[in-house]
C-alpha positions as CSV (number, residue, x, y, z in Angstrom):
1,X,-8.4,-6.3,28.8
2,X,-9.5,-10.0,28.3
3,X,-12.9,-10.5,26.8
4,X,-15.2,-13.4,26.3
5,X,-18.6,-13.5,24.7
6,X,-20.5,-16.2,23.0
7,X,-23.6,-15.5,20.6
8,X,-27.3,-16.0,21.8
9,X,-27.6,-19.7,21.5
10,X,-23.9,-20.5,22.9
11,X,-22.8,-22.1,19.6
12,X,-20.3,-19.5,18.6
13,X,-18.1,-18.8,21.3
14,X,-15.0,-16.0,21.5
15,X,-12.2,-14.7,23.8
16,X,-9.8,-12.0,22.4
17,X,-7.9,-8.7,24.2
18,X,-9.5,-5.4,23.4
19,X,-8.6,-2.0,24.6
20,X,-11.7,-0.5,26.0
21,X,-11.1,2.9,25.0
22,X,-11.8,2.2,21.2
23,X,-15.5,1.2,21.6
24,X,-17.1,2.6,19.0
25,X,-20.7,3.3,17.9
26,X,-21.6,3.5,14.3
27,X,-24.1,5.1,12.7
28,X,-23.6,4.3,9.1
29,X,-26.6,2.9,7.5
30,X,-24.5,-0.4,7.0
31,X,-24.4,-1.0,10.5
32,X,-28.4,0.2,11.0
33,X,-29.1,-2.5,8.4
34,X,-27.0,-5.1,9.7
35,X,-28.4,-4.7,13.4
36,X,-31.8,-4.0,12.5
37,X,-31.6,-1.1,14.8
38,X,-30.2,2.7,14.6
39,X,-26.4,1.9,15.4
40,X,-24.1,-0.9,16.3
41,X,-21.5,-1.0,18.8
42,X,-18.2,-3.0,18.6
43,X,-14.5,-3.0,19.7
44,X,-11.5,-4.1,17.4
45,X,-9.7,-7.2,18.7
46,X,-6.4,-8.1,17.2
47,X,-6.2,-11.0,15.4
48,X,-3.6,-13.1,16.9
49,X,-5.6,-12.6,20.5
50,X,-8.4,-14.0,19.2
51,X,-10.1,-17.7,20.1
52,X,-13.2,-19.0,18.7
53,X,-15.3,-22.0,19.0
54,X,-18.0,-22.7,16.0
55,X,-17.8,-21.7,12.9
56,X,-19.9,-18.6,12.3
57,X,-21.4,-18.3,8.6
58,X,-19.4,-15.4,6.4
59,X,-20.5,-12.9,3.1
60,X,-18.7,-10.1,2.2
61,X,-20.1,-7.1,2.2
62,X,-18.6,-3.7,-0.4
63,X,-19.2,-0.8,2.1
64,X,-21.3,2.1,1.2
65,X,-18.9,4.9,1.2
66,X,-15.5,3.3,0.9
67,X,-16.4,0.6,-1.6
68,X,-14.0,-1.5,0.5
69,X,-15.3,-5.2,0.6
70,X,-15.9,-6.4,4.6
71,X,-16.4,-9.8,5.8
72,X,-19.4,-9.8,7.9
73,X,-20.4,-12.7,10.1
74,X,-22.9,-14.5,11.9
75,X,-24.0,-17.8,14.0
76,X,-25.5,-19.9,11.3
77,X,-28.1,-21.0,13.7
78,X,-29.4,-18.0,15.6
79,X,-28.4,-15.3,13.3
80,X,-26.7,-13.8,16.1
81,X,-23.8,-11.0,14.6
82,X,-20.2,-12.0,15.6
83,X,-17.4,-9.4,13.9
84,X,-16.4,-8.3,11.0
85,X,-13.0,-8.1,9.3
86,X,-10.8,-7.4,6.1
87,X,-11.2,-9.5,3.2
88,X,-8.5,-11.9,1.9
89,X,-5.6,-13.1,3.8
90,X,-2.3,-12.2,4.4
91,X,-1.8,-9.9,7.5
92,X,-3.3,-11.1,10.6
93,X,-6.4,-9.0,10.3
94,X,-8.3,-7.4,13.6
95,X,-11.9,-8.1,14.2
96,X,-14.3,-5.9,14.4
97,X,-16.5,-7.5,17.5
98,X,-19.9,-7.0,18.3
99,X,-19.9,-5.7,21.9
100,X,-23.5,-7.0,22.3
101,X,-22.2,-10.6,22.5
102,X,-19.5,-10.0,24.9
103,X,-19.6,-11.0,28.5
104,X,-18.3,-7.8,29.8
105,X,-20.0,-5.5,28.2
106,X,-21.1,-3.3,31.1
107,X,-17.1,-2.4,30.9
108,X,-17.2,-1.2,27.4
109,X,-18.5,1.9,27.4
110,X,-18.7,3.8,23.7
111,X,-15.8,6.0,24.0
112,X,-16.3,7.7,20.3
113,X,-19.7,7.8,17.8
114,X,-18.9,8.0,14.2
115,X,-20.9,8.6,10.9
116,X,-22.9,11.1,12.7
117,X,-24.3,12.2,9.2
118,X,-26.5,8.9,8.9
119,X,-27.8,9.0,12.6
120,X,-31.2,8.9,13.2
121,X,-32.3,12.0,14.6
122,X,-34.0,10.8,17.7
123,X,-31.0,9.2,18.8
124,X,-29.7,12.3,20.7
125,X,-32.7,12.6,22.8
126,X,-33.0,8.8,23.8
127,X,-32.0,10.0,27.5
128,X,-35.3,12.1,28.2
129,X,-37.0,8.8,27.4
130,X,-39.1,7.2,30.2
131,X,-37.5,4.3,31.4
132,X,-38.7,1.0,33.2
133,X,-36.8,-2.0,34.8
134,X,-38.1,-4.4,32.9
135,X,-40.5,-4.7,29.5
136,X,-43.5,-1.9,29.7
137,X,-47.0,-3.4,29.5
């Protein structure tokens, strides 16, 4: 399926093809650190589907467990995060996008979780949380 997406200010903007059934949701403490949060969700689009307008800021980060080094990016001006990919050049690499910042991301259900091992343990009973429509006072 076509997606689009664009970071929180609109400077970095992206369209790409991504098969819905690979959204993932990772739990490795990477991706906790990276998000600020407990997990981040993304969905690999190939490389030569990709368009992107701005130029997002890079560093390359040496995974924890692999010790594989992964570019990770980033809007340079509201620190929004984009995708990450391989390192180096060469094969036309697949990005790792950041299903937060696309457009049609009510479509992109996680189909898989992975690194269950660094989870946070409240994360299996989020769904007996109360919810509200809009921020709690």
């Amino acid at each position: 399926m076509k997606v689009t997406g664009a970071c929180h200010c609109g400077f970095i903007t992206l369209e790409g093809e991504a098969d819905p059934d690979k959204v993932a949701i990772c739990h490795c403490t990477d991706c906790q650190t990276g998000t600020g949060s407990a997990f981040r969700i993304s969905i690999p689009v190939p490389g030569n589907t990709m368009k992107m307008t701005g130029q997002p800021t890079t560093y390359v980060k040496t995974t924890a467990d692999s010790g594989k080094p992964r570019v990770q990016t980033f809007c340079p001006k509201c620190g929004t995060p984009i995708y990450s990919t391989t390192e180096g050049s060469g094969v036309q690499p697949s990005y790792t996008v950041r299903v937060g910042i696309l457009h049609q991301r009510d479509q992109l259900a996680p189909k898989r979780q992975q690194w269950m091992r660094s989870a946070r343990p409240w994360t299996a009973t989020m769904g007996a949380l109360p919810k509200h429509e809009k921020q709690a006072t």
